[in-house]
PDB file of N, CA, C and O in Angstrom:
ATOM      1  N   UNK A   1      40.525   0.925   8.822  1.00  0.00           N
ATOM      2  CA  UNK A   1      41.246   1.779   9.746  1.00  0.00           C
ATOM      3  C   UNK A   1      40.904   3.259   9.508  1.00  0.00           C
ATOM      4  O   UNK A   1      40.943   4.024  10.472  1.00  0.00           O
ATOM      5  N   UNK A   2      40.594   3.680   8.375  1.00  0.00           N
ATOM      6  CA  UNK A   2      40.721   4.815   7.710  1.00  0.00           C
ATOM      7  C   UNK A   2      38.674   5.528   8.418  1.00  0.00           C
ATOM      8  O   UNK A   2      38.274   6.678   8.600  1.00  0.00           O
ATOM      9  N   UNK A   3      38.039   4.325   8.575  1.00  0.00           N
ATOM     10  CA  UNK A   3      37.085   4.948   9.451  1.00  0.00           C
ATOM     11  C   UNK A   3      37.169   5.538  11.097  1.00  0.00           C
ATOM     12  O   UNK A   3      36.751   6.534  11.687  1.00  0.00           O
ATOM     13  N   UNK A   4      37.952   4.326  11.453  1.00  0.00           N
ATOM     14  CA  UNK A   4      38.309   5.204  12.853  1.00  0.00           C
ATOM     15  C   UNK A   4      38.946   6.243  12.655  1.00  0.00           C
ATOM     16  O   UNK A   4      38.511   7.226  13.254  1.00  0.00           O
ATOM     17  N   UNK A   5      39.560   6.343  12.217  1.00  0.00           N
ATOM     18  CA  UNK A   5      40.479   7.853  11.926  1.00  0.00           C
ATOM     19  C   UNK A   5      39.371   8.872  11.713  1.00  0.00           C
ATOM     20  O   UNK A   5      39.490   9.896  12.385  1.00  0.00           O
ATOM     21  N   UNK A   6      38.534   8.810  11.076  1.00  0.00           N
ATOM     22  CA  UNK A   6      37.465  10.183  10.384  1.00  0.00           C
ATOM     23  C   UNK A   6      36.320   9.799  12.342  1.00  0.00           C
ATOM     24  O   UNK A   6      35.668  10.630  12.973  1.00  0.00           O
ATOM     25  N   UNK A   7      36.429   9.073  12.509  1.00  0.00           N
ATOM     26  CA  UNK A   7      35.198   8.682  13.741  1.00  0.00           C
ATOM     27  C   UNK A   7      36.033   9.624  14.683  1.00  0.00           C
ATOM     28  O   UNK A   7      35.476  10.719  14.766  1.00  0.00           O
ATOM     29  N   UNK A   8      37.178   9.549  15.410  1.00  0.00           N
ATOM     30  CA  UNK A   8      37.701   9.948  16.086  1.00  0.00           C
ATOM     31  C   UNK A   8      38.325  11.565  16.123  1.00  0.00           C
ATOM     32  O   UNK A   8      38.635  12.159  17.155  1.00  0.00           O
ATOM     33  N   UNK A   9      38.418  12.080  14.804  1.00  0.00           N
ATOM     34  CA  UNK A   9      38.682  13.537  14.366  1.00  0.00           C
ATOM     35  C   UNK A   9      37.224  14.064  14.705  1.00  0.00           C
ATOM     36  O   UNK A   9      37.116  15.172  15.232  1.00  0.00           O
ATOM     37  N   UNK A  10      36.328  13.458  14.478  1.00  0.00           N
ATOM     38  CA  UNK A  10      34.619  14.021  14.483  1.00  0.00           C
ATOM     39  C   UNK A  10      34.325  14.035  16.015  1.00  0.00           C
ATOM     40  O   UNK A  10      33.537  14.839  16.512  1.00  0.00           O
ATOM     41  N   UNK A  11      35.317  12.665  17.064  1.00  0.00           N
ATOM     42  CA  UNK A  11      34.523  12.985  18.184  1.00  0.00           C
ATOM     43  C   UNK A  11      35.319  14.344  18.790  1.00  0.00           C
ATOM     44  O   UNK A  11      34.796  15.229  19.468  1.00  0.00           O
ATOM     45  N   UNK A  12      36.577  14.273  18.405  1.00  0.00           N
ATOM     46  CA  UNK A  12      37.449  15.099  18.729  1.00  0.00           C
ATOM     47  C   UNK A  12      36.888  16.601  18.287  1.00  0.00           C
ATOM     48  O   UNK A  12      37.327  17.457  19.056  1.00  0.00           O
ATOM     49  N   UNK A  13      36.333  16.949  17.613  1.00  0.00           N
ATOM     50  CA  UNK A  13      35.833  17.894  16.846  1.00  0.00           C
ATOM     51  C   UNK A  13      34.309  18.393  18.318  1.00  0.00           C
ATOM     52  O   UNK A  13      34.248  19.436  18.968  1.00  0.00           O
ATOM     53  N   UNK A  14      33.429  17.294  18.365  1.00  0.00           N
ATOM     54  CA  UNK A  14      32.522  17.690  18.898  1.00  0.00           C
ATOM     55  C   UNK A  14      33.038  18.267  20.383  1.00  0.00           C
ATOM     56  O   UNK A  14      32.741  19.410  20.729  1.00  0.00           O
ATOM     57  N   UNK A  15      33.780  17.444  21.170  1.00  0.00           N
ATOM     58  CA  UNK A  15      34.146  17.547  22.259  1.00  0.00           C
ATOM     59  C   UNK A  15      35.095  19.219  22.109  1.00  0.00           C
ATOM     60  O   UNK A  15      35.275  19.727  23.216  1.00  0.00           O
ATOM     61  N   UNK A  16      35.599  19.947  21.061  1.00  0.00           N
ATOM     62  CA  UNK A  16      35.907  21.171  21.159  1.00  0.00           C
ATOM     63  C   UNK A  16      34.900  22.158  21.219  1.00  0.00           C
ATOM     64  O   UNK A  16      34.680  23.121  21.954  1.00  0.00           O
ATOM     65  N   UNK A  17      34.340  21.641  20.223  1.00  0.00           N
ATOM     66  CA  UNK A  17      32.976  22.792  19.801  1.00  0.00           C
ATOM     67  C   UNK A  17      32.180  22.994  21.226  1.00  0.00           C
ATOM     68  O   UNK A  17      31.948  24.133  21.631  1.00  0.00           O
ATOM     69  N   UNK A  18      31.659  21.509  22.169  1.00  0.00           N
ATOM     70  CA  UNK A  18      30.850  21.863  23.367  1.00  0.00           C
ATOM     71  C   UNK A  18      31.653  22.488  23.642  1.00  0.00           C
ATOM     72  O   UNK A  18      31.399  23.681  23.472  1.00  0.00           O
ATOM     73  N   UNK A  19      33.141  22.160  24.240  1.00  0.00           N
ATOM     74  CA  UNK A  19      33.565  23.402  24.979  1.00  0.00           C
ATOM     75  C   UNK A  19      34.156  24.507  25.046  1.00  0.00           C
ATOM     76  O   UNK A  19      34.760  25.042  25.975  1.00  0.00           O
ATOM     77  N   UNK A  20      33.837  25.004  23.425  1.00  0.00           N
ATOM     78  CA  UNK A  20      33.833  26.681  22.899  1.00  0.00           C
ATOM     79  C   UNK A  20      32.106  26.781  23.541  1.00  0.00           C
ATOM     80  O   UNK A  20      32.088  27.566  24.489  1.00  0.00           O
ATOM     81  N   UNK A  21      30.989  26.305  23.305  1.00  0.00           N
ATOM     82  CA  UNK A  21      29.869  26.750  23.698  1.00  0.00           C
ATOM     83  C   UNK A  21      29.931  26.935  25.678  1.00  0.00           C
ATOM     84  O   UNK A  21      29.516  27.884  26.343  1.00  0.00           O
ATOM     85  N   UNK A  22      30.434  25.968  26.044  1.00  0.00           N
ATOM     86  CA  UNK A  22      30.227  26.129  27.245  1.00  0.00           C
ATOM     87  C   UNK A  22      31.298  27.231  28.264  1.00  0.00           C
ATOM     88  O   UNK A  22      31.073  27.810  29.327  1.00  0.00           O
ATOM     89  N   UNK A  23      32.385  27.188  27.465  1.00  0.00           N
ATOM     90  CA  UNK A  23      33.382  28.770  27.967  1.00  0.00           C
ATOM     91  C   UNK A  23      32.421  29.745  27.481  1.00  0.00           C
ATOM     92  O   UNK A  23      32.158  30.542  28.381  1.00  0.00           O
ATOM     93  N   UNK A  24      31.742  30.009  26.312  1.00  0.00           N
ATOM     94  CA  UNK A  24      31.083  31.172  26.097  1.00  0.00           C
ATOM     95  C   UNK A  24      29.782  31.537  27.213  1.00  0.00           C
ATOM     96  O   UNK A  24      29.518  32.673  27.609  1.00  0.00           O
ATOM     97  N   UNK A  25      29.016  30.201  27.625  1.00  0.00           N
ATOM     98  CA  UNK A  25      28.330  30.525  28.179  1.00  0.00           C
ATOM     99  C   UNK A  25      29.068  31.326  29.456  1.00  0.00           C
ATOM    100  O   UNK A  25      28.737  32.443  29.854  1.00  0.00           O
ATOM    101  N   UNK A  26      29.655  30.874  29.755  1.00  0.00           N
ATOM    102  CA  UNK A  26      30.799  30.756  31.331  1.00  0.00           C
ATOM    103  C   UNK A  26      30.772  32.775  31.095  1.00  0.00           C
ATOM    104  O   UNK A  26      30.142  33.554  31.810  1.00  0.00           O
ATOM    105  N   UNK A  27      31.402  33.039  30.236  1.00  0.00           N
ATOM    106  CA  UNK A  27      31.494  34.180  30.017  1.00  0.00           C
ATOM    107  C   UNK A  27      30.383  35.532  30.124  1.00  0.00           C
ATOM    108  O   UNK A  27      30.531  36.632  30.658  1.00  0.00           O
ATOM    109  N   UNK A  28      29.324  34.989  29.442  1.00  0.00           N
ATOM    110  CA  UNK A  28      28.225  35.450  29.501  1.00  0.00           C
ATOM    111  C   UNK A  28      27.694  35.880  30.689  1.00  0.00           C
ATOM    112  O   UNK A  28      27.231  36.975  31.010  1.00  0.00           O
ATOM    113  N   UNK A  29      27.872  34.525  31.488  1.00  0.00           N
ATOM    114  CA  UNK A  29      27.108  34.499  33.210  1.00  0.00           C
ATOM    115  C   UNK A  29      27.983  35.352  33.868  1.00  0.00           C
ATOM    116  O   UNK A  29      27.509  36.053  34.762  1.00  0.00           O
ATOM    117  N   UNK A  30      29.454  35.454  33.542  1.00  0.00           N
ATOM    118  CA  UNK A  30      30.160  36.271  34.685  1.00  0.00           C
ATOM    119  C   UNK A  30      29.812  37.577  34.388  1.00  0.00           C
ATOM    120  O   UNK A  30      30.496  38.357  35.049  1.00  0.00           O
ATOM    121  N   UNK A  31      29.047  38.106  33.682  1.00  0.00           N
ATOM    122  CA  UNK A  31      29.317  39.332  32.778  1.00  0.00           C
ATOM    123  C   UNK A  31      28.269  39.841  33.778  1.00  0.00           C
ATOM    124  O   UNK A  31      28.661  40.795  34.451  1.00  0.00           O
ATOM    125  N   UNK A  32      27.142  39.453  33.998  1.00  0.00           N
ATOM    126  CA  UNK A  32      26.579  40.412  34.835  1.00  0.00           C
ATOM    127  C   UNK A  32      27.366  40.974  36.372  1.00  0.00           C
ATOM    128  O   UNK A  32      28.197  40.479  37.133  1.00  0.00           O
ATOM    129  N   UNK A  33      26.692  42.104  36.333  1.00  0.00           N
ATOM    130  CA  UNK A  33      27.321  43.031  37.307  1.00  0.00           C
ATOM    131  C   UNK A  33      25.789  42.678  38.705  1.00  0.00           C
ATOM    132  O   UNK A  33      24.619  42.414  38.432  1.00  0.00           O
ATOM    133  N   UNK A  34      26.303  42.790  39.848  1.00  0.00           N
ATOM    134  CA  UNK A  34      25.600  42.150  41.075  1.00  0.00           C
ATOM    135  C   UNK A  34      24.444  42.965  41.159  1.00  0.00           C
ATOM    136  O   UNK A  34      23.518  42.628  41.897  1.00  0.00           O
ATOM    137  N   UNK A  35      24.385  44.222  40.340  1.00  0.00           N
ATOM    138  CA  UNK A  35      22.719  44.531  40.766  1.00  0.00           C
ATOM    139  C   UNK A  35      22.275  44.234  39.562  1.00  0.00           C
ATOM    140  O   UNK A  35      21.143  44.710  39.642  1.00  0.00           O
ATOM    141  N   UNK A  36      22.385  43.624  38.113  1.00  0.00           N
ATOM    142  CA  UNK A  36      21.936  43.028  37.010  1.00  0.00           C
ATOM    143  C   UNK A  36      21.188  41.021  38.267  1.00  0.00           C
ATOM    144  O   UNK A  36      20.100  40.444  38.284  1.00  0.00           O
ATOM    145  N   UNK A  37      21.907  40.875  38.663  1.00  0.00           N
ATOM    146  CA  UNK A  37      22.230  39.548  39.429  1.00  0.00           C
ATOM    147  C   UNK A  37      20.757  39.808  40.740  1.00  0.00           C
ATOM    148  O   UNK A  37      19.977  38.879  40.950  1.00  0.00           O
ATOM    149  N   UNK A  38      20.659  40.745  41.246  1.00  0.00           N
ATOM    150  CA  UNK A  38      20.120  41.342  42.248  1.00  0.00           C
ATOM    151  C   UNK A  38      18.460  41.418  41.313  1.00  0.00           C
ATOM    152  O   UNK A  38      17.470  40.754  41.622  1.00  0.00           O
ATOM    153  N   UNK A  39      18.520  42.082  40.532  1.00  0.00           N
ATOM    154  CA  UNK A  39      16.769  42.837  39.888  1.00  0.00           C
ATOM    155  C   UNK A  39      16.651  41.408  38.737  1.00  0.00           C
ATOM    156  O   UNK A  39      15.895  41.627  37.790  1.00  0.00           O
ATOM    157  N   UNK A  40      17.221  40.220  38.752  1.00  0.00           N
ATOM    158  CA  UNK A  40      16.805  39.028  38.308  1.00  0.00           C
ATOM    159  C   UNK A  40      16.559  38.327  39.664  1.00  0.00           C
ATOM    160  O   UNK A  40      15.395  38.251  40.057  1.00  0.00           O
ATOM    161  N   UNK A  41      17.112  38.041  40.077  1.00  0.00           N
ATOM    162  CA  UNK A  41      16.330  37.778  41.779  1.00  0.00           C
ATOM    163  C   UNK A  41      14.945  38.153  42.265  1.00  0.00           C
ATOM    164  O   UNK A  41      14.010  37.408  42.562  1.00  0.00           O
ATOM    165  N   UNK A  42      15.040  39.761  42.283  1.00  0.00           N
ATOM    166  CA  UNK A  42      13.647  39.992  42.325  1.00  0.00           C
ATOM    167  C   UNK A  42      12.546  40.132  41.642  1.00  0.00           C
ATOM    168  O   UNK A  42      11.464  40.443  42.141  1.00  0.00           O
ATOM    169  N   UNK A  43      12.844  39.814  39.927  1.00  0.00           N
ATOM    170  CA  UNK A  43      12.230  39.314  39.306  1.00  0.00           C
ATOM    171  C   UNK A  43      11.598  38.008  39.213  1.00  0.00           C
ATOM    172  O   UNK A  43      10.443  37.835  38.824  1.00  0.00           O
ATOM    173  N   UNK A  44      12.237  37.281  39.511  1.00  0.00           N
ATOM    174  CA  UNK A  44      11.820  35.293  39.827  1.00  0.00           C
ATOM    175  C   UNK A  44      11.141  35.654  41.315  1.00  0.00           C
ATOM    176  O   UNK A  44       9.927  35.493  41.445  1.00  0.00           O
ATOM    177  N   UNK A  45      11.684  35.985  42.072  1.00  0.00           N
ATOM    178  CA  UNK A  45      10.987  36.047  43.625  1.00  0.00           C
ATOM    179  C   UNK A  45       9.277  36.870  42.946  1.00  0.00           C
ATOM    180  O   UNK A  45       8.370  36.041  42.871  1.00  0.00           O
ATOM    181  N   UNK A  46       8.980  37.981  42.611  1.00  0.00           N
ATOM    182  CA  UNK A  46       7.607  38.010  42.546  1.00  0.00           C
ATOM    183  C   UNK A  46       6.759  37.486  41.560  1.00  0.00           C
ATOM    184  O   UNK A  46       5.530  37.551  41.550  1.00  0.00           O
ATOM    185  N   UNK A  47       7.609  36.881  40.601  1.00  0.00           N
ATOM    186  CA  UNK A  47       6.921  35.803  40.015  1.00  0.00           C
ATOM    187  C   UNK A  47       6.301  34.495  40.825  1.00  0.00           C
ATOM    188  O   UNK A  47       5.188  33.982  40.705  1.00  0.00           O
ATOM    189  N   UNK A  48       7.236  34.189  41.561  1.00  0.00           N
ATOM    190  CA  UNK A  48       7.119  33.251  42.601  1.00  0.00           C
ATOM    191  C   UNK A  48       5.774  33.308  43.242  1.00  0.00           C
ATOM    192  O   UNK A  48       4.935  32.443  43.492  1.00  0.00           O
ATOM    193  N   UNK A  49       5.839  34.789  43.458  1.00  0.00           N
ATOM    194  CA  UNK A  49       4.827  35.121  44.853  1.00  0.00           C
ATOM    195  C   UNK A  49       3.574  35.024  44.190  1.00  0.00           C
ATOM    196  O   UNK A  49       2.578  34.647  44.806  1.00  0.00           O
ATOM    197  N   UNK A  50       3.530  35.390  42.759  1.00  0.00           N
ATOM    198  CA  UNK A  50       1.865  35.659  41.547  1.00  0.00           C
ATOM    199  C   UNK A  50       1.191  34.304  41.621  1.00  0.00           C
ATOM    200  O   UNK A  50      -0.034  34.187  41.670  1.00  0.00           O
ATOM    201  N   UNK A  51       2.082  33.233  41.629  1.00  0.00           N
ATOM    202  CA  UNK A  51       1.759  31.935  41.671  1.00  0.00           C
ATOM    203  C   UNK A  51       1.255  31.418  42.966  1.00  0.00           C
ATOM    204  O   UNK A  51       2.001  31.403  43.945  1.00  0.00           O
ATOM    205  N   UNK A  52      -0.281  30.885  43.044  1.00  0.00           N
ATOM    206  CA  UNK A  52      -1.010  30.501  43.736  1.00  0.00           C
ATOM    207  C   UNK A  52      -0.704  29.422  44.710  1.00  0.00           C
ATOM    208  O   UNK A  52       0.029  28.612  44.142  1.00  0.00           O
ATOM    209  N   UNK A  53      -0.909  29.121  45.729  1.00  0.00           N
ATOM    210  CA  UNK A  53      -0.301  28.065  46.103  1.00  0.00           C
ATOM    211  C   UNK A  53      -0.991  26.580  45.809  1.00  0.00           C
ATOM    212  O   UNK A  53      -2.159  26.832  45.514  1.00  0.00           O
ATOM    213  N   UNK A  54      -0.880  25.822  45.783  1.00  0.00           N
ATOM    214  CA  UNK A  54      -1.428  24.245  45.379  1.00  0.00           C
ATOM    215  C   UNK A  54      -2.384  24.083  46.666  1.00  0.00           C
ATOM    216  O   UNK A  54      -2.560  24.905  47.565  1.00  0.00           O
ATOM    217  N   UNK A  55      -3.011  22.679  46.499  1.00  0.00           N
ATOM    218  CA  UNK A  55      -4.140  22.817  47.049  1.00  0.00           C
ATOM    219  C   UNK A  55      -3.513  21.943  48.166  1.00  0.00           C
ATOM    220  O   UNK A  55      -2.648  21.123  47.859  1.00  0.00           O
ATOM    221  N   UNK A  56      -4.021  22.127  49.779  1.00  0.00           N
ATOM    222  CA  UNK A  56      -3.131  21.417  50.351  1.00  0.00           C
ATOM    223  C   UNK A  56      -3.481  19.901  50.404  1.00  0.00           C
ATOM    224  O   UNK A  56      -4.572  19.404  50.126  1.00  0.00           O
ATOM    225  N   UNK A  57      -2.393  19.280  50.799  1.00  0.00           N
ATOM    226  CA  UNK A  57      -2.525  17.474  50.740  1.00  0.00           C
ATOM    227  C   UNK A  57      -3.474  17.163  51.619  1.00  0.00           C
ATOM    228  O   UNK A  57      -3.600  17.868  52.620  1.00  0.00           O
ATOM    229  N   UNK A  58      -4.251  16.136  51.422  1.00  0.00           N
ATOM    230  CA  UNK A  58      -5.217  15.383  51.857  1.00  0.00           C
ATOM    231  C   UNK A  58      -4.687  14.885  53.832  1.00  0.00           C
ATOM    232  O   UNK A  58      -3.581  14.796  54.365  1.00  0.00           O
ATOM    233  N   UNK A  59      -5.690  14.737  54.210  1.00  0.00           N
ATOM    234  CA  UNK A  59      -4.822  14.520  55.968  1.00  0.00           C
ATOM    235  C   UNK A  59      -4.970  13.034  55.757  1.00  0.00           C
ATOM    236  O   UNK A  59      -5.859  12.602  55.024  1.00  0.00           O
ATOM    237  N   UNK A  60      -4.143  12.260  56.368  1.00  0.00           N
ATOM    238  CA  UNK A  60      -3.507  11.018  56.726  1.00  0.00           C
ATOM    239  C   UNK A  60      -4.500  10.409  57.051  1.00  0.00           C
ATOM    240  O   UNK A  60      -5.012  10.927  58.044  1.00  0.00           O
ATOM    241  N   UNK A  61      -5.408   8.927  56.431  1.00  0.00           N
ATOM    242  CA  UNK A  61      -6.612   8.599  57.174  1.00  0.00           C
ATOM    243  C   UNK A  61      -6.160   7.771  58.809  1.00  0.00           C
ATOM    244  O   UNK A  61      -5.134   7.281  59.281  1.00  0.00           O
ATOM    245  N   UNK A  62      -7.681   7.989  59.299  1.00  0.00           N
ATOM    246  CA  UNK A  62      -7.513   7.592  61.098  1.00  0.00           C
ATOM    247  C   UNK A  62      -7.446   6.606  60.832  1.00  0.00           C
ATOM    248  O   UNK A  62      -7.237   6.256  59.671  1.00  0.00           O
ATOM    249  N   UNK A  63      -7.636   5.587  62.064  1.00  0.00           N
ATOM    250  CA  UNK A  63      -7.946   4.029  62.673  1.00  0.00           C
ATOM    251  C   UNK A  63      -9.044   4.112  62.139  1.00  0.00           C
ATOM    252  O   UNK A  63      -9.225   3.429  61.131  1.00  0.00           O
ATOM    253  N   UNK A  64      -9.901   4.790  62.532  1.00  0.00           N
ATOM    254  CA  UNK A  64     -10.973   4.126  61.914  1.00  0.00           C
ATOM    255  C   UNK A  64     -11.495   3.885  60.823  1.00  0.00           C
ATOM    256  O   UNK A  64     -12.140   2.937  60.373  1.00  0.00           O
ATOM    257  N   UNK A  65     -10.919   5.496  60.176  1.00  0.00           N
ATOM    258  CA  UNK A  65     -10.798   5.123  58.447  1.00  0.00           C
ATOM    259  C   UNK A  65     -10.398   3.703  57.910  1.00  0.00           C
ATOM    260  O   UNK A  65     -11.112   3.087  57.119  1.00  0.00           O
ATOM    261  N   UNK A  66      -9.116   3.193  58.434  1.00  0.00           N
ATOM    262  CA  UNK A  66      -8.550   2.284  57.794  1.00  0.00           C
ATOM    263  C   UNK A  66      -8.971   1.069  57.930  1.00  0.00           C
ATOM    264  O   UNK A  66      -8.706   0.086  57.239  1.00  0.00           O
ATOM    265  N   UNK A  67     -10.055   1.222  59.417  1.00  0.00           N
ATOM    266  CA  UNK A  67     -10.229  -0.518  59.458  1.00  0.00           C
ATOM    267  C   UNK A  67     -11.473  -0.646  59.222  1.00  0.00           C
ATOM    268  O   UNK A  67     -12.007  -1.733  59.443  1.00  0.00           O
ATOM    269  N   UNK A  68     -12.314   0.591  58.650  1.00  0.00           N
ATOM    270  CA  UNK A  68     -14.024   0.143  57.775  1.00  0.00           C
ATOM    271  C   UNK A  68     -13.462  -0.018  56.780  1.00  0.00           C
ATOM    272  O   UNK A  68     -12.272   0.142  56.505  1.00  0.00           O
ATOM    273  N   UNK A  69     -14.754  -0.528  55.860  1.00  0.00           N
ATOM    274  CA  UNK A  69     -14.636  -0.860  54.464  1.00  0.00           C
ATOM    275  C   UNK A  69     -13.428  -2.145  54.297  1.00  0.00           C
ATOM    276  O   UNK A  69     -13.055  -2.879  55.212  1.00  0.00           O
ATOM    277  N   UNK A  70     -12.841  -2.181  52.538  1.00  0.00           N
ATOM    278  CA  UNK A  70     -11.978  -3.075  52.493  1.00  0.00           C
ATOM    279  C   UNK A  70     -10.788  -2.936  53.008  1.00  0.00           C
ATOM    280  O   UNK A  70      -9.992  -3.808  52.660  1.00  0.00           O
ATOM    281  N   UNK A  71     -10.328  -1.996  53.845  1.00  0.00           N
ATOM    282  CA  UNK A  71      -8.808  -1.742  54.085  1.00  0.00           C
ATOM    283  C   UNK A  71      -8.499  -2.435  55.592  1.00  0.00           C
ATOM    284  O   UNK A  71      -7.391  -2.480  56.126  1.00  0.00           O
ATOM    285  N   UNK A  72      -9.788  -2.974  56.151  1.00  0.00           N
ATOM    286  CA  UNK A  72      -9.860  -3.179  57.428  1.00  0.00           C
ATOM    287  C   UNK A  72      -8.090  -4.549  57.586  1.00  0.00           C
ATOM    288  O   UNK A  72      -7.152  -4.545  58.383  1.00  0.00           O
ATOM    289  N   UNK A  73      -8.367  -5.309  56.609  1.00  0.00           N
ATOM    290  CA  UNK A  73      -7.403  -6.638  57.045  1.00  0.00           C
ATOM    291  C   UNK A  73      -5.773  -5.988  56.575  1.00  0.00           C
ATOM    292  O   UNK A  73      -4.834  -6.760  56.771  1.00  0.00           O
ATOM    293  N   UNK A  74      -5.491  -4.776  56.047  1.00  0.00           N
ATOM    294  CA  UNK A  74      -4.441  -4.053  55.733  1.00  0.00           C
ATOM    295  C   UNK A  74      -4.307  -3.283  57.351  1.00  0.00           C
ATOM    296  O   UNK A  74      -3.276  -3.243  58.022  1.00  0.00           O
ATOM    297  N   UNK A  75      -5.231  -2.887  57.612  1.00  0.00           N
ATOM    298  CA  UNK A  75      -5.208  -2.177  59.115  1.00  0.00           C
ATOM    299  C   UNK A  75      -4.314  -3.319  60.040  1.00  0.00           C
ATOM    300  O   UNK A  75      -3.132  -3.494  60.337  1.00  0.00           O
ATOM    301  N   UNK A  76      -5.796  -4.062  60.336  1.00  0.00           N
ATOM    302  CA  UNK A  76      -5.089  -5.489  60.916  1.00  0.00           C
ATOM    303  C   UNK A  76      -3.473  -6.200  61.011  1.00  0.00           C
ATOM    304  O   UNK A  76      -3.130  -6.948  61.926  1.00  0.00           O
ATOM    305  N   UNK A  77      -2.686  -5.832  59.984  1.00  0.00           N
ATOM    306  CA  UNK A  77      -1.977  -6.706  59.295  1.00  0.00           C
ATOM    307  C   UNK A  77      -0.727  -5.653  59.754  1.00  0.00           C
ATOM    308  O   UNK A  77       0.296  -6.106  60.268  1.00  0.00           O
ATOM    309  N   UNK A  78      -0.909  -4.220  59.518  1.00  0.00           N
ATOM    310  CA  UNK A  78       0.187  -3.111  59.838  1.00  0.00           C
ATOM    311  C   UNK A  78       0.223  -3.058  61.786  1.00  0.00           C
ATOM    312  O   UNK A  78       1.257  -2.800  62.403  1.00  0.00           O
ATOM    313  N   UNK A  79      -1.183  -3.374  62.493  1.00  0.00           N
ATOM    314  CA  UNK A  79      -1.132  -3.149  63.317  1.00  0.00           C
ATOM    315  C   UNK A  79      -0.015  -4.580  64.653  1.00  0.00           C
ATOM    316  O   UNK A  79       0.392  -4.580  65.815  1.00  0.00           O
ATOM    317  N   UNK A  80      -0.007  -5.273  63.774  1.00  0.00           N
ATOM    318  CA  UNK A  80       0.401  -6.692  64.300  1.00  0.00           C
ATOM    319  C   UNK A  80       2.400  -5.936  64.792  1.00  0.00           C
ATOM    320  O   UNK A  80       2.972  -4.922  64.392  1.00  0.00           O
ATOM    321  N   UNK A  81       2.801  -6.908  65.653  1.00  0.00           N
ATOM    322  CA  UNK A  81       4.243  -6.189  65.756  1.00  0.00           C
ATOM    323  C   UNK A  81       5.123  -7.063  65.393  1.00  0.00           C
ATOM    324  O   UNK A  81       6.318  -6.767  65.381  1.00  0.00           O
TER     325      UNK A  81
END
C-alpha cells in the first residue's frame, strides 16, 4: 500500500510542477506589448519571403500517358463505369 501512496504523491507532484511551468509560460506570452507582437510578425513574414519556393508539382499524366506502356490495363480498368 505504502507504494501507491509514494506513486501517487509523485504523480501529484508532477501534475503541479507542469502547471507552475505552463502558468509561467502563460505569463511570459501575455507580457509582450502589441508592437513587441507586431516586429515578431514581421520578422517570421520576411523570413518567410527569403525562402525559395519548392519546385512546382509534376502535371497530372494524360490518357494517353496512362494507357502506353504498363499502366495501359489500370487506364482500362478506371475508365470502365
Amino acid at each position: 500500500m505504502r507504494v501507491w501512496k509514494v506513486l501517487g504523491l509523485a504523480g501529484l507532484a508532477g501534475v503541479a510542477a507542469t502547471g507552475a511551468v505552463l502558468a509561467r509560460n502563460e505569463r511570459q506570452r501575455r507580457a509582450y506589448t502589441p508592437d513587441d507582437v507586431r516586429a515578431r510578425l514581421h520578422e517570421r513574414h520576411e523570413a518567410l519571403e527569403a525562402v525559395p519556393d519548392p519546385a512546382p508539382e509534376p502535371a497530372a499524366p494524360t490518357a494517353a500517358e496512362l494507357t502506353a506502356g504498363r499502366t495501359h490495363r489500370l487506364a482500362r480498368v478506371l475508365r470502365r463505369p
